[in-house]
KEMI-754539 format. One record per residue: x, y, z of N, C-alpha, C in turn. Coordinates in Angstrom, 3 decimals, padded with zeros to 6 digits, always signed. Layout:
N
X;Y;Z;X;Y;Z;X;Y;Z
...
! end
This chain:
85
+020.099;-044.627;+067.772;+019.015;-043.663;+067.692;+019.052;-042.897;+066.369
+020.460;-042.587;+065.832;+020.246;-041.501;+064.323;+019.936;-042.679;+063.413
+019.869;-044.125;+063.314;+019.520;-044.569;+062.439;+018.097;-045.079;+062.628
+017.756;-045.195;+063.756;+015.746;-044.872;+063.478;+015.460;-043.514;+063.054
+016.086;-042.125;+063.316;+015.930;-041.236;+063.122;+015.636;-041.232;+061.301
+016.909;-041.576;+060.548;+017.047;-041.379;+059.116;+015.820;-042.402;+058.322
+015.212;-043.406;+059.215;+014.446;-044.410;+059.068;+012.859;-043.472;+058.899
+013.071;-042.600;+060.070;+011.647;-041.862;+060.311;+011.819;-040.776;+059.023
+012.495;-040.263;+059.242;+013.034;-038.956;+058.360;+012.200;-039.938;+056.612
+013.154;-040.656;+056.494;+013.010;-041.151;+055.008;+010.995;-041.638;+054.935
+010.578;-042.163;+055.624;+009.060;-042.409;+055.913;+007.957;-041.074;+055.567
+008.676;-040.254;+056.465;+008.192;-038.617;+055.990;+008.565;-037.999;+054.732
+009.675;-037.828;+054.644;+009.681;-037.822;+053.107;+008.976;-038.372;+051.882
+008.853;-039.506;+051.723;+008.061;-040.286;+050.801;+006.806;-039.890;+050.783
+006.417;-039.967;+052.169;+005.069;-039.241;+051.928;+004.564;-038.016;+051.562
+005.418;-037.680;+051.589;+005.797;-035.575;+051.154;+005.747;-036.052;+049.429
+006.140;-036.652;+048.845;+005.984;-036.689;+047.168;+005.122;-037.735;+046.859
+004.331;-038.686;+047.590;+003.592;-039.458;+047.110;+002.369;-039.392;+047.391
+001.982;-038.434;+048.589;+000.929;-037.755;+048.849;+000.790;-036.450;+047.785
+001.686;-035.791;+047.560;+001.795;-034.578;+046.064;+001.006;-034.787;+045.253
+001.783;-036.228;+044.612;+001.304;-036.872;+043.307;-000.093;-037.200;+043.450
-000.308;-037.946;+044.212;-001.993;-038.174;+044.347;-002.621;-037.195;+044.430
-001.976;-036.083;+044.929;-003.245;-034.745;+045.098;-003.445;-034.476;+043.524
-001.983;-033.826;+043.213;-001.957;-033.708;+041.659;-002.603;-034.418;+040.773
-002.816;-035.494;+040.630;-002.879;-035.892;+039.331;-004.049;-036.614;+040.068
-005.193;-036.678;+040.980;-005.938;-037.110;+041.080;-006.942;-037.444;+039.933
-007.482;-035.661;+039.331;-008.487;-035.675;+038.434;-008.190;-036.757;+037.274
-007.102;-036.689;+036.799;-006.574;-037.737;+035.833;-006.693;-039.186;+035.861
-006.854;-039.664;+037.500;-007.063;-040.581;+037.668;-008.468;-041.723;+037.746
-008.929;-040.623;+038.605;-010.741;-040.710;+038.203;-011.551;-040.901;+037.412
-011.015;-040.206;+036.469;-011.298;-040.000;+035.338;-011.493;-041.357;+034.511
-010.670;-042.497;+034.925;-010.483;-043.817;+034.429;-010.992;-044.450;+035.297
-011.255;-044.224;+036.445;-011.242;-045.336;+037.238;-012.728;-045.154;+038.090
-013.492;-045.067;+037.457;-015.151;-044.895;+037.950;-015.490;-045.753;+039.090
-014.956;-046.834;+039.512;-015.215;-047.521;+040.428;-014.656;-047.080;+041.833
-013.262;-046.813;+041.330;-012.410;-046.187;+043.055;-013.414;-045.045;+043.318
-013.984;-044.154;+042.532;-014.321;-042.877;+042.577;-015.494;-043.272;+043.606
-016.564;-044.483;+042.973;-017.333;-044.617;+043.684;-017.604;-045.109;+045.075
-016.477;-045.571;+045.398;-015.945;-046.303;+046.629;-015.206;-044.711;+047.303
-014.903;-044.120;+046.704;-014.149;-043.088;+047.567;-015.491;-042.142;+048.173
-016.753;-042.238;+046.740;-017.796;-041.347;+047.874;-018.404;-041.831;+049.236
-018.506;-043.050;+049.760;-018.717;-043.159;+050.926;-017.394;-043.360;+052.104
-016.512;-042.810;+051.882;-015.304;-042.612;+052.788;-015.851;-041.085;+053.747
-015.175;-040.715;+054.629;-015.169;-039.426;+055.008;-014.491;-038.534;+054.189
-015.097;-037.699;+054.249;-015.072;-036.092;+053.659;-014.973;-036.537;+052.180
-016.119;-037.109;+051.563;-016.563;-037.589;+050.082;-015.945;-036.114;+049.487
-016.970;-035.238;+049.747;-016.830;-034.080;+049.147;-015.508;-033.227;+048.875
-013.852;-033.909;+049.354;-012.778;-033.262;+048.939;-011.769;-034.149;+048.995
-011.786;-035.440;+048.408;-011.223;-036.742;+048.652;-009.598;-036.189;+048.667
-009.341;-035.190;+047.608;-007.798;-034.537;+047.862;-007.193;-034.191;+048.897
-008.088;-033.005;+049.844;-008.104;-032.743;+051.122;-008.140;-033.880;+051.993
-008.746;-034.845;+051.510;-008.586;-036.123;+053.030;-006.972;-036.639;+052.614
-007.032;-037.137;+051.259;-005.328;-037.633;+050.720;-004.177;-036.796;+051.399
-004.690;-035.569;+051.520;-003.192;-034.464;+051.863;-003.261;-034.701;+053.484
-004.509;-035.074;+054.299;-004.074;-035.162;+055.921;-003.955;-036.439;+056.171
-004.498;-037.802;+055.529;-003.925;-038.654;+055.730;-002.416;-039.210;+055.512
-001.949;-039.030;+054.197;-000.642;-038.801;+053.922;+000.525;-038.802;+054.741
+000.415;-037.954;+055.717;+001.040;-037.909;+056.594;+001.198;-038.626;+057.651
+000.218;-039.226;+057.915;-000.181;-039.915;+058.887;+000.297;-041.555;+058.848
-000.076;-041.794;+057.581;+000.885;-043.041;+056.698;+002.276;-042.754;+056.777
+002.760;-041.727;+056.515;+004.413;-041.669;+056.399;+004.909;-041.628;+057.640
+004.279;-041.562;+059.042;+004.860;-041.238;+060.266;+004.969;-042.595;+060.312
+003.667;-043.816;+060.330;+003.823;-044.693;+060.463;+004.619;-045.648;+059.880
+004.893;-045.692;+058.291;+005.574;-046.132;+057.661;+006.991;-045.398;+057.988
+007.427;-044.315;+058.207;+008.901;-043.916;+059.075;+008.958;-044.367;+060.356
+008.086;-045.121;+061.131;+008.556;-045.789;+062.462;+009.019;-047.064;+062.360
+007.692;-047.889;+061.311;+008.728;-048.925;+061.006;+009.765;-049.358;+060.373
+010.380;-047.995;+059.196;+011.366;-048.233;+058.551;+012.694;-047.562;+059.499
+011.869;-046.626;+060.325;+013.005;-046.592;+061.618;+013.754;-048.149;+062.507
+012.364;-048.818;+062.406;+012.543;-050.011;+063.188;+013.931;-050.544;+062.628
+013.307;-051.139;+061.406;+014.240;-052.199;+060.709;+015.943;-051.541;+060.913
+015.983;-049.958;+060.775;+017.430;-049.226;+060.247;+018.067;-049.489;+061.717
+017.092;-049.530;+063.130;+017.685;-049.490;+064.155;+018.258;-050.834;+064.306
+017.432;-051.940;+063.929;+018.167;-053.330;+064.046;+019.186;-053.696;+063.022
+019.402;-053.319;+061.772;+020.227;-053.121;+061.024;+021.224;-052.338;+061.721
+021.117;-051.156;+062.182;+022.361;-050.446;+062.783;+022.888;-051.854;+064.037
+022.285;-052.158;+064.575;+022.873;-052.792;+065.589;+023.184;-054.359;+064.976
+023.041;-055.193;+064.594;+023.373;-055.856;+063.524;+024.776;-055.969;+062.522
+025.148;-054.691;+062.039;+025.756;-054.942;+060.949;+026.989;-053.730;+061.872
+027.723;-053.965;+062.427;+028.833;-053.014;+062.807;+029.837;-052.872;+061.947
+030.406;-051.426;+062.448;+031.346;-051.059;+062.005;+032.987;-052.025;+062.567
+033.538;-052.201;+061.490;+034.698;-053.084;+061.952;+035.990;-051.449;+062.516
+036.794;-052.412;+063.964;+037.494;-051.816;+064.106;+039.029;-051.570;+063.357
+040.001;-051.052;+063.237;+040.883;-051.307;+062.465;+041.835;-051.964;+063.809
+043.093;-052.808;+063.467;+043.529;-053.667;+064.261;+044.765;-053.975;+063.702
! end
């Protein structure tokens, strides 16, 4: 269980600085990229594409921390600790 835990944990995290960055440095990005921009106005909530990035974000990292929980839990069970003997 603590190694799906550190699996979830690490999922949330990532998304905590990679959701940041996109908020941040959005304008910068746009700025080049006239096409995403235009594809981003018919998404929901056109009008604050940052604000949608910062609640989706999260939502990605829960999911992406369940399955990197997954893998750490079968890895934990998988790869044991040797006893000494």
């Amino acid at each position: 269980m603590q190694a799906f835990l550190h699996g979830l944990m690490l999922g949330l995290a990532n998304s905590v600085w990679v959701t940041g960055v996109h908020v941040l440095l959005f304008s910068q990005y746009v700025a080049t990229h006239a096409q995403e921009l235009q594809m981003m106005k018919s998404m929901p909530m056109a009008a604050h594409p940052q604000l949608m990035m910062a609640l989706i974000g999260p939502v990605i990292g829960v999911i992406s921390g369940v399955v990197l929980g997954l893998f750490a839990l079968v890895a934990a069970r998988l790869v044991r600790p040797r006893t000494n003997q």
